[in-house]
VMD Tcl script that builds the backbone (N, CA, C; Angstrom):
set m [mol new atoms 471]
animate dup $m
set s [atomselect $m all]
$s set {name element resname resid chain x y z} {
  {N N UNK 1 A 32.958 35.058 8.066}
  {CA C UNK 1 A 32.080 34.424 7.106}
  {C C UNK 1 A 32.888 34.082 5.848}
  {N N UNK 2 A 32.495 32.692 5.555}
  {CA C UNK 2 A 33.301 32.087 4.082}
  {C C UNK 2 A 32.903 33.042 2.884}
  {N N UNK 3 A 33.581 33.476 1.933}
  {CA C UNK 3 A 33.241 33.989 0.562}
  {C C UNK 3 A 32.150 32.908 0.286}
  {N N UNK 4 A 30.952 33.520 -0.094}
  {CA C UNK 4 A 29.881 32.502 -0.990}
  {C C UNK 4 A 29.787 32.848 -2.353}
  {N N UNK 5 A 29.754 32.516 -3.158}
  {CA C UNK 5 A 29.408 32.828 -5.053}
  {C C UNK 5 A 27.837 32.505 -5.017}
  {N N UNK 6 A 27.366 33.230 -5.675}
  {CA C UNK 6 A 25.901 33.486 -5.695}
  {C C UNK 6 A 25.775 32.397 -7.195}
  {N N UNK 7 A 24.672 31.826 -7.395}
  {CA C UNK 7 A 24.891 30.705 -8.008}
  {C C UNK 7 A 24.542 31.653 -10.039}
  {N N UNK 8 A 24.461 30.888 -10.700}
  {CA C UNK 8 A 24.739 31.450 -12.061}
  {C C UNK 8 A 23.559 30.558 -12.741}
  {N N UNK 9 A 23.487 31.041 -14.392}
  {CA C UNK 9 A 22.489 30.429 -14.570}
  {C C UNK 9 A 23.057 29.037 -15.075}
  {N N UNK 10 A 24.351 28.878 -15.261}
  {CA C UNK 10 A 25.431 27.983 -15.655}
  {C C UNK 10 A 25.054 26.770 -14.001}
  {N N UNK 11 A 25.403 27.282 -13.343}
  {CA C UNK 11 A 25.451 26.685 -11.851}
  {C C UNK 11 A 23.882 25.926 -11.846}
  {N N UNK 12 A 22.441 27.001 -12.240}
  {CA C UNK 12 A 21.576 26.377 -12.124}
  {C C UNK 12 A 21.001 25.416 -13.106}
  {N N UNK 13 A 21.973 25.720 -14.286}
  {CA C UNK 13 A 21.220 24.134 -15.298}
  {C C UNK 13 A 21.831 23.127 -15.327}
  {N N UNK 14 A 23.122 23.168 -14.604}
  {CA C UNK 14 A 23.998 21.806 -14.187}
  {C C UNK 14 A 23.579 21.355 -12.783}
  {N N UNK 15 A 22.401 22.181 -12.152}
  {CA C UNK 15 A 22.299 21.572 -10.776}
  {C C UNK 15 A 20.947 21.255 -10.683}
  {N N UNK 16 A 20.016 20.172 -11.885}
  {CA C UNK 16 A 18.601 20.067 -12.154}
  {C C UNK 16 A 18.651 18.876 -12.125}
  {N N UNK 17 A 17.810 18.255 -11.179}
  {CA C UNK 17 A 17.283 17.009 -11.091}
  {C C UNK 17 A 15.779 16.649 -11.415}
  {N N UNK 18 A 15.533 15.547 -11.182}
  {CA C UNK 18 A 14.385 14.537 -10.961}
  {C C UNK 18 A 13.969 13.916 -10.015}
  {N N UNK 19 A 12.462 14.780 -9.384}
  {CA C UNK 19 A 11.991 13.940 -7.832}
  {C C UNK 19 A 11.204 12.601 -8.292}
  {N N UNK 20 A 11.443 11.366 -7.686}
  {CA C UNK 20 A 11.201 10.460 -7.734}
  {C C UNK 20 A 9.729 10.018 -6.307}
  {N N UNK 21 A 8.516 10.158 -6.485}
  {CA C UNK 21 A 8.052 9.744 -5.295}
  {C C UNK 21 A 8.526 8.824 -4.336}
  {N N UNK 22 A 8.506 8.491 -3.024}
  {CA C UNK 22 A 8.598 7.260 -2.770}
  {C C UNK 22 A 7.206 6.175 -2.198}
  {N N UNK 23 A 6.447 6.622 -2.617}
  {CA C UNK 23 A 5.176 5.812 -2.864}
  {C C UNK 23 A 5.525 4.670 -3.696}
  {N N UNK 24 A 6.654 5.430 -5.008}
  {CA C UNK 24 A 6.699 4.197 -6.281}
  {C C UNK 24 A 7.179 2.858 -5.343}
  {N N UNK 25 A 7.849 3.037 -4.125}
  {CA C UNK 25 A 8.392 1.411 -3.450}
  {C C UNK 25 A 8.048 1.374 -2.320}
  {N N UNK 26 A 6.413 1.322 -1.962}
  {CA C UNK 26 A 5.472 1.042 -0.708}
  {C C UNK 26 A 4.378 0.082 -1.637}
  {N N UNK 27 A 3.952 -0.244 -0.911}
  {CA C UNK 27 A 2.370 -1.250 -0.750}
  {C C UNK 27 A 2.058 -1.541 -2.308}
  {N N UNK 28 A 1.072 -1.398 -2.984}
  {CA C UNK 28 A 0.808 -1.420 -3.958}
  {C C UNK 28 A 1.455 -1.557 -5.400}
  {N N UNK 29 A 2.861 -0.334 -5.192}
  {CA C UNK 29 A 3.572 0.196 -6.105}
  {C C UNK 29 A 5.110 -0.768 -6.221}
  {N N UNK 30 A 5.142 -1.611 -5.183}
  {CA C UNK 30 A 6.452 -1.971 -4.933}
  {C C UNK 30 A 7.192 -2.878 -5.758}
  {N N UNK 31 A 6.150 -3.519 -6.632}
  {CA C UNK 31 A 6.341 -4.448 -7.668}
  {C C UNK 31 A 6.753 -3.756 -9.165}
  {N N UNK 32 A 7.192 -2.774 -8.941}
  {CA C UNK 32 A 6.985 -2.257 -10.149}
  {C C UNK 32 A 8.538 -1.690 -10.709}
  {N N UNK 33 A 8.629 -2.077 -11.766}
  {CA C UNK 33 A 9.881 -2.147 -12.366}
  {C C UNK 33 A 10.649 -0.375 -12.276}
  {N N UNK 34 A 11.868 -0.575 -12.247}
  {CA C UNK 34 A 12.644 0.718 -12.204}
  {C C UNK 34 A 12.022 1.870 -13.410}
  {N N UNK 35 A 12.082 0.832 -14.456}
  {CA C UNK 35 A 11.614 1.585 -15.780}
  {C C UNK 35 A 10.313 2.371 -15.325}
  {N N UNK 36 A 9.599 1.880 -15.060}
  {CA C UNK 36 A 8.195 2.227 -15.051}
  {C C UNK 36 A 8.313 3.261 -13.579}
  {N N UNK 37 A 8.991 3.281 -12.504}
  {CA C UNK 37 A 9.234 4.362 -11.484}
  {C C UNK 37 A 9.843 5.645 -12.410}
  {N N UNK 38 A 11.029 5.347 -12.963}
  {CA C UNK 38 A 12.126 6.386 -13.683}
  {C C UNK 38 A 10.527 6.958 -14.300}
  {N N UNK 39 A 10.352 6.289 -15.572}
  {CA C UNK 39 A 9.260 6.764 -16.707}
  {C C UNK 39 A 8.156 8.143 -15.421}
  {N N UNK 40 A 7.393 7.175 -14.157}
  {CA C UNK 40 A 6.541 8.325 -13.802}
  {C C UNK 40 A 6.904 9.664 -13.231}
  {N N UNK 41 A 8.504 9.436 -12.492}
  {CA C UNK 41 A 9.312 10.327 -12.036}
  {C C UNK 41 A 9.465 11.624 -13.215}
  {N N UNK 42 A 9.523 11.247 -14.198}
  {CA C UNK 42 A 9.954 12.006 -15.978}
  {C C UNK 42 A 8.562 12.618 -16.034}
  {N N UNK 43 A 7.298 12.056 -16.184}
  {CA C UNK 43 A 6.249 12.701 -16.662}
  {C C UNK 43 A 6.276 13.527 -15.544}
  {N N UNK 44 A 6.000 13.177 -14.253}
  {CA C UNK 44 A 5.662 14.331 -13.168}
  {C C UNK 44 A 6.514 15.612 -13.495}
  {N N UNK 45 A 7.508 15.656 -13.900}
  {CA C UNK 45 A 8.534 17.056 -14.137}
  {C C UNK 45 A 7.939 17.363 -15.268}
  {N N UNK 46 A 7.007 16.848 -16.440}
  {CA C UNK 46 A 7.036 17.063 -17.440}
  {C C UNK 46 A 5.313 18.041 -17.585}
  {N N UNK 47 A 5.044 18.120 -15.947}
  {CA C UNK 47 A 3.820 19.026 -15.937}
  {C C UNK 47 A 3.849 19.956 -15.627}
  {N N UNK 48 A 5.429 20.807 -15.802}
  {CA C UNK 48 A 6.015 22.199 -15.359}
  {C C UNK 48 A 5.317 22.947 -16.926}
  {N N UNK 49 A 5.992 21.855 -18.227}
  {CA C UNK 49 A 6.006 22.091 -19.769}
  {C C UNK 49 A 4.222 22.105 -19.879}
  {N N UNK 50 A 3.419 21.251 -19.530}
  {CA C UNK 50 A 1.860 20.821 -19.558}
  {C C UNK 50 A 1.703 22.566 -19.768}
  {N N UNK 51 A 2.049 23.124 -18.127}
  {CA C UNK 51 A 1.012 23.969 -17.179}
  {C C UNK 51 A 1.538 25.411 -18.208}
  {N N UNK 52 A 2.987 25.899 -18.795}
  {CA C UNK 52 A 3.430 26.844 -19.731}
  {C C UNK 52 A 2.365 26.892 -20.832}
  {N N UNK 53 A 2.652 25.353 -21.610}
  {CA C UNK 53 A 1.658 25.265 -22.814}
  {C C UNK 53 A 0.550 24.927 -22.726}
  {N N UNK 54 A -0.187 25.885 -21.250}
  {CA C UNK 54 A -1.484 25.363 -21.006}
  {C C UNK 54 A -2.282 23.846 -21.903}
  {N N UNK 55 A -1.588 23.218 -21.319}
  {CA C UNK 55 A -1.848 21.618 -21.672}
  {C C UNK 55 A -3.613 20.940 -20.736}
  {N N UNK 56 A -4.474 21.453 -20.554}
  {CA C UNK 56 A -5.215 21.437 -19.474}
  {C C UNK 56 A -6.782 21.038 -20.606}
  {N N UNK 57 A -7.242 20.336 -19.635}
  {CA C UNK 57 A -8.692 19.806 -20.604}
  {C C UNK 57 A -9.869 20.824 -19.888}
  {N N UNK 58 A -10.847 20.387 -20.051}
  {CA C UNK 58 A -12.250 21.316 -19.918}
  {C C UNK 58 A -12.776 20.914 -18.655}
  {N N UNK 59 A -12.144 20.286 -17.936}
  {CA C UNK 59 A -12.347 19.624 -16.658}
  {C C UNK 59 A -11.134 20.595 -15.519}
  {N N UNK 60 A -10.472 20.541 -16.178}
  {CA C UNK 60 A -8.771 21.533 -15.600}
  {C C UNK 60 A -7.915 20.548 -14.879}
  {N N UNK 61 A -7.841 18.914 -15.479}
  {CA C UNK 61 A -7.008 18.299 -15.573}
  {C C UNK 61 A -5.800 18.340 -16.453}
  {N N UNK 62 A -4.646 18.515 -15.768}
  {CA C UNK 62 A -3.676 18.582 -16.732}
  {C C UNK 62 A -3.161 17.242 -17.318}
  {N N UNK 63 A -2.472 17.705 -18.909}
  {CA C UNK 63 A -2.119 16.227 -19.811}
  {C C UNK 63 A -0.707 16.792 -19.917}
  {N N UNK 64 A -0.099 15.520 -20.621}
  {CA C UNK 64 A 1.135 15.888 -21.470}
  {C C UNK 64 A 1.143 15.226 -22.826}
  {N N UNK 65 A 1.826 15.564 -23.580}
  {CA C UNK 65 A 1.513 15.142 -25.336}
  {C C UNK 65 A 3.263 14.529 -25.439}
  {N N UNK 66 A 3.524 13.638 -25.266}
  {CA C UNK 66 A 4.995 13.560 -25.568}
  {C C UNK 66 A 4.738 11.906 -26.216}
  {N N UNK 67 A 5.494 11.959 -27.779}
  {CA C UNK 67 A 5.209 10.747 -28.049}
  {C C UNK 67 A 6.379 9.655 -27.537}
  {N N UNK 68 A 5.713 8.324 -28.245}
  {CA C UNK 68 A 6.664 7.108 -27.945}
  {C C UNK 68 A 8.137 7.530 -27.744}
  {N N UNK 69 A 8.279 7.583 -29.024}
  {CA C UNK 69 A 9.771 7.831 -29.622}
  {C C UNK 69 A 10.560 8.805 -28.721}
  {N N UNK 70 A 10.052 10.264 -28.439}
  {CA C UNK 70 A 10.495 11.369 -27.595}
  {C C UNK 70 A 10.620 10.254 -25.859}
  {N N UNK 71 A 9.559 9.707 -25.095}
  {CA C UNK 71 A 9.806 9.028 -23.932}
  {C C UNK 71 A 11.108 8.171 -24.299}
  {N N UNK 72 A 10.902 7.332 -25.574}
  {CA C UNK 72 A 12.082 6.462 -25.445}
  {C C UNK 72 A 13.739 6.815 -25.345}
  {N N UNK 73 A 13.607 7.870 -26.368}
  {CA C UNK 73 A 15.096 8.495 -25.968}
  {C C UNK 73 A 15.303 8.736 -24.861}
  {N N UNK 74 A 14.429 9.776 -24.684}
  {CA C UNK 74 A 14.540 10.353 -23.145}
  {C C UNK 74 A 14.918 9.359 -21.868}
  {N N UNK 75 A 14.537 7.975 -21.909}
  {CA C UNK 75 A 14.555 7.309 -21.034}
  {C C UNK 75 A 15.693 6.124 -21.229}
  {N N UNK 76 A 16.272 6.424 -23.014}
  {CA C UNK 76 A 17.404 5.445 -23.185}
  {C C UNK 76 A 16.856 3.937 -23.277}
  {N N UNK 77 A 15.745 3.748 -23.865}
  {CA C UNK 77 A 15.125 2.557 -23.758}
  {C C UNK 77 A 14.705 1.741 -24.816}
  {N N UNK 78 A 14.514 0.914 -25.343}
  {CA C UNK 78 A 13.866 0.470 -26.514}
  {C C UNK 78 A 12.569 0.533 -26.499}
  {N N UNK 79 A 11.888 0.528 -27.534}
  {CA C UNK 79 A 10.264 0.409 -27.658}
  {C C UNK 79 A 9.673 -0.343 -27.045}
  {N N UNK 80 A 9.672 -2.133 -26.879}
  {CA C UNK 80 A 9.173 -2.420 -26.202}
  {C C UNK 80 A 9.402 -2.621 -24.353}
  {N N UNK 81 A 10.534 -2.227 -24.041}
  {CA C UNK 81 A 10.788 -1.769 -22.565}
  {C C UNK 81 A 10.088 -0.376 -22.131}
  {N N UNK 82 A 9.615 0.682 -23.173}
  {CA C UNK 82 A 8.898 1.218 -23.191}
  {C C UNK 82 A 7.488 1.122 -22.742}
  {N N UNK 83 A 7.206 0.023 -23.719}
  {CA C UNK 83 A 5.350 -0.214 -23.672}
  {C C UNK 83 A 5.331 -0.837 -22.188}
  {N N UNK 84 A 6.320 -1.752 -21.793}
  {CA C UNK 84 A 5.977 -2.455 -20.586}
  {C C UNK 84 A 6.389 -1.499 -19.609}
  {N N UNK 85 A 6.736 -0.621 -19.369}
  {CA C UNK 85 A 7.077 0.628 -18.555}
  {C C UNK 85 A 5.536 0.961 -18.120}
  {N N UNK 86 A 5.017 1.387 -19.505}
  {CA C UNK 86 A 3.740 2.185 -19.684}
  {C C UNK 86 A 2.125 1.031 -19.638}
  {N N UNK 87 A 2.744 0.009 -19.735}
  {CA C UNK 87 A 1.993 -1.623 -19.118}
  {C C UNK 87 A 1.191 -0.871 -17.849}
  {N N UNK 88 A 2.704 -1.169 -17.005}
  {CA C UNK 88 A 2.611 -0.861 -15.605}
  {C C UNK 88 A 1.985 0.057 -15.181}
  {N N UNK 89 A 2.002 1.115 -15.690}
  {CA C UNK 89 A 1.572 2.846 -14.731}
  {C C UNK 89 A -0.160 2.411 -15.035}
  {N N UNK 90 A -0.124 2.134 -16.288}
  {CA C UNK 90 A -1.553 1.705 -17.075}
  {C C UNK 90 A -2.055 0.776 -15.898}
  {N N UNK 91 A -1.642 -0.467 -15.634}
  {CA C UNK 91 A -2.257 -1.471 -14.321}
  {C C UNK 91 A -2.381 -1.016 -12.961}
  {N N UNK 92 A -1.457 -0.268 -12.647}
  {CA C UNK 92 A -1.921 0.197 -10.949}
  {C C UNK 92 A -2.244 1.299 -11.032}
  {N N UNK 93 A -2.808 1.857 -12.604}
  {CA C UNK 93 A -4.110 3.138 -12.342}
  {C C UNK 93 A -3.011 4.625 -12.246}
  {N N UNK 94 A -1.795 4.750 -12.149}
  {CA C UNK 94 A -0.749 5.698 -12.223}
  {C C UNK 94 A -1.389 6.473 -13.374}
  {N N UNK 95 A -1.292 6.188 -14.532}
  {CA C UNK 95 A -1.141 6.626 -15.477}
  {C C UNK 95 A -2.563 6.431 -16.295}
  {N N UNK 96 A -2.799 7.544 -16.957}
  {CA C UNK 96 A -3.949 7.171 -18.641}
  {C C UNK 96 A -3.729 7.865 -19.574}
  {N N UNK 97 A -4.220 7.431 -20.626}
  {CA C UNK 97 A -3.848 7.869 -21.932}
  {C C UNK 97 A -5.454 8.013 -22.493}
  {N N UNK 98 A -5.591 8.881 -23.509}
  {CA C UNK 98 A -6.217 9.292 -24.490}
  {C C UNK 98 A -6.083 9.480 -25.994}
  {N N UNK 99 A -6.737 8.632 -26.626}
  {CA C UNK 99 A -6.483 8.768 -28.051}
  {C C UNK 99 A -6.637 9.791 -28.625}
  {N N UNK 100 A -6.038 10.570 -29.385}
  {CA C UNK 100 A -5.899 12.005 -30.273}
  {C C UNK 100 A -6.438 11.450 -31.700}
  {N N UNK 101 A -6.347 10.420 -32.220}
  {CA C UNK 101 A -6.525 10.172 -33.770}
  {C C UNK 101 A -5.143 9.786 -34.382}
  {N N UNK 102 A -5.670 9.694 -35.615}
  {CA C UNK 102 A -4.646 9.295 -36.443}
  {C C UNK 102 A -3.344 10.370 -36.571}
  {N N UNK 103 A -2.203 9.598 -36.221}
  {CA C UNK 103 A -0.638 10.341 -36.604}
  {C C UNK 103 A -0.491 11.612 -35.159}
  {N N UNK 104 A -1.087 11.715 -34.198}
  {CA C UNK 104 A -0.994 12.534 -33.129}
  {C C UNK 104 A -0.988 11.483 -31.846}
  {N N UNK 105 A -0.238 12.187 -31.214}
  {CA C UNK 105 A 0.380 11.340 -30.091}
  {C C UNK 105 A -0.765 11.546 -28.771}
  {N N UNK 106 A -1.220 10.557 -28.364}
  {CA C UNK 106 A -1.742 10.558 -27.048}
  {C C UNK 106 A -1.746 11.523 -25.910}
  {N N UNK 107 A -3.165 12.125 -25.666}
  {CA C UNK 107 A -2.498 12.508 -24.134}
  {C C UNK 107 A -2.238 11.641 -23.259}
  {N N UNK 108 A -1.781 12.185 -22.325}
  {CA C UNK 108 A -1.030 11.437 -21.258}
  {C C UNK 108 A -1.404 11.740 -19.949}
  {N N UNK 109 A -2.374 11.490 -18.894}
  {CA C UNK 109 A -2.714 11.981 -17.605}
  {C C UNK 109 A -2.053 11.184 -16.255}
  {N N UNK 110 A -1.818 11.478 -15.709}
  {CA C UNK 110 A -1.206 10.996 -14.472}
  {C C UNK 110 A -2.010 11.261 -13.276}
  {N N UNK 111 A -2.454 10.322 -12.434}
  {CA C UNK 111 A -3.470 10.204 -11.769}
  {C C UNK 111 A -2.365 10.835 -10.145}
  {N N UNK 112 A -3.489 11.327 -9.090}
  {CA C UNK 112 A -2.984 11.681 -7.324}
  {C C UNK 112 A -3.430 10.515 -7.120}
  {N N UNK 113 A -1.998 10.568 -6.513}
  {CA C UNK 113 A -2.073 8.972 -5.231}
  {C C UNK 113 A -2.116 9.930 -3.840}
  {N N UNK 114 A -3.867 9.119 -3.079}
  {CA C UNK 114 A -3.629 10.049 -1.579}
  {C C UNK 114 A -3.086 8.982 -0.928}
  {N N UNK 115 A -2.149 8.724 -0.175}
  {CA C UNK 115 A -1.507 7.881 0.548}
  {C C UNK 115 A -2.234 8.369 1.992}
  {N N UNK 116 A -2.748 7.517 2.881}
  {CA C UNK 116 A -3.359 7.390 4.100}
  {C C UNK 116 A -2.875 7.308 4.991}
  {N N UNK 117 A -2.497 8.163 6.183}
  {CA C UNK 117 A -1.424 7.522 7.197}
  {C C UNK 117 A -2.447 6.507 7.805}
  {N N UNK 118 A -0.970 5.672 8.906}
  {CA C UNK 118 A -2.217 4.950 9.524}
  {C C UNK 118 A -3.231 5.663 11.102}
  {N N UNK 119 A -4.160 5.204 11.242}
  {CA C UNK 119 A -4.658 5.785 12.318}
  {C C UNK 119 A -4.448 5.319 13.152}
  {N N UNK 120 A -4.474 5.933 14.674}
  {CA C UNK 120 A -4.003 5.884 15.458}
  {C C UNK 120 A -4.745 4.443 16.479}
  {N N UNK 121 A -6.287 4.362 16.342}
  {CA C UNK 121 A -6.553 2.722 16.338}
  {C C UNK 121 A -6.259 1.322 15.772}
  {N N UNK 122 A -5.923 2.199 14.375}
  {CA C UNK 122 A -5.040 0.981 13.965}
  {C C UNK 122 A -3.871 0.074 14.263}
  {N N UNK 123 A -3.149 1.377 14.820}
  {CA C UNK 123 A -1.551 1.110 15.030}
  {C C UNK 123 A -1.685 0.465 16.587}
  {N N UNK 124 A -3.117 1.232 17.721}
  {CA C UNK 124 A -3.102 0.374 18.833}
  {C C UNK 124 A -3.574 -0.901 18.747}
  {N N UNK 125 A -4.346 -1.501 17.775}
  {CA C UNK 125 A -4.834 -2.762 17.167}
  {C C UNK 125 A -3.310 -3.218 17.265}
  {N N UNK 126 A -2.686 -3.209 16.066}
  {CA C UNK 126 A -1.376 -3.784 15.957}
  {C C UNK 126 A -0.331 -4.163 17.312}
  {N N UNK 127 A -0.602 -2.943 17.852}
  {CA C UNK 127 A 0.334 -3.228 19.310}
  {C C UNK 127 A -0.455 -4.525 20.263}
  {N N UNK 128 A -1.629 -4.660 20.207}
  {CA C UNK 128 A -2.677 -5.142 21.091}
  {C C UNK 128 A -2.456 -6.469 20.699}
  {N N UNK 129 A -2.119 -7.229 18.872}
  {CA C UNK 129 A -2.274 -8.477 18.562}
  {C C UNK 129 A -1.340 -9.193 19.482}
  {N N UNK 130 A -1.886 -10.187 19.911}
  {CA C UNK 130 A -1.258 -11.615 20.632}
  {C C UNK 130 A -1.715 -12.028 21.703}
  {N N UNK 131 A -2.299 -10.855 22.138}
  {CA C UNK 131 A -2.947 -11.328 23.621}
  {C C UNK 131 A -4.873 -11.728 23.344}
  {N N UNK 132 A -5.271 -12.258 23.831}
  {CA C UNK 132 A -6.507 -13.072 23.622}
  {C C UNK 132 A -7.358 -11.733 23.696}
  {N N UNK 133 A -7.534 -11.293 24.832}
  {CA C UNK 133 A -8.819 -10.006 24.822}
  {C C UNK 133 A -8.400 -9.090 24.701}
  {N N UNK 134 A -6.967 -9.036 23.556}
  {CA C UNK 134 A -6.980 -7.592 23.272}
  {C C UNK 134 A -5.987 -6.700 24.539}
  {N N UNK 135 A -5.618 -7.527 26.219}
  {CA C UNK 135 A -5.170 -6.397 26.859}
  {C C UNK 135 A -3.437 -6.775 26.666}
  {N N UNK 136 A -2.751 -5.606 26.988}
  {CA C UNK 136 A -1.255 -6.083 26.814}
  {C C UNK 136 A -1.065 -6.398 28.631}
  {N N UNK 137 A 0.147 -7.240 28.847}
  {CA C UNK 137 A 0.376 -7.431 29.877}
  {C C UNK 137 A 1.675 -6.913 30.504}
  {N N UNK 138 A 1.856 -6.416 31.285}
  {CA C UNK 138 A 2.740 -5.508 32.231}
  {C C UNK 138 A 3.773 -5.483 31.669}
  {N N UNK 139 A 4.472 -7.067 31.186}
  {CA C UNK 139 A 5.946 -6.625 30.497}
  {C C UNK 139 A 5.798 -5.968 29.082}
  {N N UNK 140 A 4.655 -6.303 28.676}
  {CA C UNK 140 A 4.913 -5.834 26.756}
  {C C UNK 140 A 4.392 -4.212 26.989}
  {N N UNK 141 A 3.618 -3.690 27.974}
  {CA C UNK 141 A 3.264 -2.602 28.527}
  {C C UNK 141 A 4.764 -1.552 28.435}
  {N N UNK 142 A 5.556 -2.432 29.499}
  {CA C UNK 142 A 6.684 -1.796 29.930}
  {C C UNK 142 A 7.659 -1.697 28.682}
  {N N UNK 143 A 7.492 -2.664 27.765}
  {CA C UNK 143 A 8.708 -2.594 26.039}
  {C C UNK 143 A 8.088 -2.067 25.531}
  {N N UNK 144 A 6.614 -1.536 25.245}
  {CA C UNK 144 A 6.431 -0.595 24.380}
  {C C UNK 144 A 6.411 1.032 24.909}
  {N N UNK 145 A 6.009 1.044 26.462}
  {CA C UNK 145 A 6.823 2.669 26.774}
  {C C UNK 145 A 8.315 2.885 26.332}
  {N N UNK 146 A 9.287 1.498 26.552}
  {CA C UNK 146 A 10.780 1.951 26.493}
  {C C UNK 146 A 10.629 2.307 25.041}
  {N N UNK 147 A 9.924 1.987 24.107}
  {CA C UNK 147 A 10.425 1.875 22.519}
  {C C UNK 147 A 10.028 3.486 21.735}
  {N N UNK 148 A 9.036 4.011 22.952}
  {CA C UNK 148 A 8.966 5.103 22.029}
  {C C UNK 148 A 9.448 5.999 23.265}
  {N N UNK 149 A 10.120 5.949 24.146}
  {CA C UNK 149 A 11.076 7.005 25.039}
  {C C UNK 149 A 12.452 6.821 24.254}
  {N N UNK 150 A 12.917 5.353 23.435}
  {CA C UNK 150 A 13.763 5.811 22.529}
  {C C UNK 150 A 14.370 6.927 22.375}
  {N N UNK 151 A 15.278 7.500 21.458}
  {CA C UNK 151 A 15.447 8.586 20.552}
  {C C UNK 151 A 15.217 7.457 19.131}
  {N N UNK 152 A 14.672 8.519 17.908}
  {CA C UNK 152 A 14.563 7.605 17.028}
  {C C UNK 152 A 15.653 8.480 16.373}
  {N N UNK 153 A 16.115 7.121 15.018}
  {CA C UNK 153 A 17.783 7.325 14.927}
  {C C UNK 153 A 17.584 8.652 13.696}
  {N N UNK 154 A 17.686 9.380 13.087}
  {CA C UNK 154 A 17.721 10.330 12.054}
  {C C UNK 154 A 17.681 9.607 10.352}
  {N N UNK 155 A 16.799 10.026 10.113}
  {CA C UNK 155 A 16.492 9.754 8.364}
  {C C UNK 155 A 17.248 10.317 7.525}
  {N N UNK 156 A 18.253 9.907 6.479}
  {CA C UNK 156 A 18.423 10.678 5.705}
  {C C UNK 156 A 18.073 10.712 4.329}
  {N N UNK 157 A 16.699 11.648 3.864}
  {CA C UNK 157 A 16.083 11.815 2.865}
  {C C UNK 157 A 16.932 12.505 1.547}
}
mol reanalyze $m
mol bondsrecalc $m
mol representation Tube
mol addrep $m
């Protein structure tokens, strides 16, 4: 067995990332600028800080309070590449905000996306289109057994 080094707390704050959904580049979401993916990728990590400083409304939705200025650094951006970041999450329903009042920064809520697989009539619908009543005929029969006796090739996530 190789010598392993057990990791440090040095090891673990140089080895911290950012999960990025990949919903942000499917169906709906796909139009949507890097800024505005990066930006929702940032808030989602930023509901570790919410859930500490019990950030949570009377409903037990969690917020985050982080103003303009704090996102913009954070994201290396100017103000208005900012707002149009926050355009976006605002238009496909990602994102909402709440007014606090004067000189206090917005909450900030971030909406669940349930993503739907497809069902399994659906996907035989799809296989079925081209033929008039719906039946497949012996050869497209025979290419769609070969296609899923396949091996399918390995993902790397």
């Amino acid at each position: 067995m190789k010598n392993r080094i057990r990791y440090t707390i040095n090891d673990v704050n140089n080895n911290r990332f950012y999960q990025m959904p990949k919903f942000l580049f499917e169906g709906e979401f796909k139009n949507l600028s890097n800024d505005a993916r990066i930006l929702y990728s940032l808030l989602r990590d930023r509901h570790e800080l919410s859930m500490s400083n019990n950030w949570i409304n009377e409903k037990g939705e969690v917020y985050l309070i982080f103003t303009r200025e704090d996102i913009a650094e954070l994201l290396g951006c100017s103000q208005p590449t900012l707002r149009k970041a926050i355009k976006q999450l605002i238009g496909t329903g990602l994102m909402e905000e709440e007014r606090q009042g004067a000189n206090r920064p917005n909450r900030i809520y971030l909406t669940v996306i349930n993503i739907k697989k497809e069902e399994p009539k659906e996907k035989q619908k799809r296989e079925n289109k081209g033929s008039k009543d719906g039946s497949i005929d012996e050869k497209t029969k025979g290419n769609i057994e070969d296609e899923k006796q396949k091996p399918s090739p390995q993902k790397m996530d």
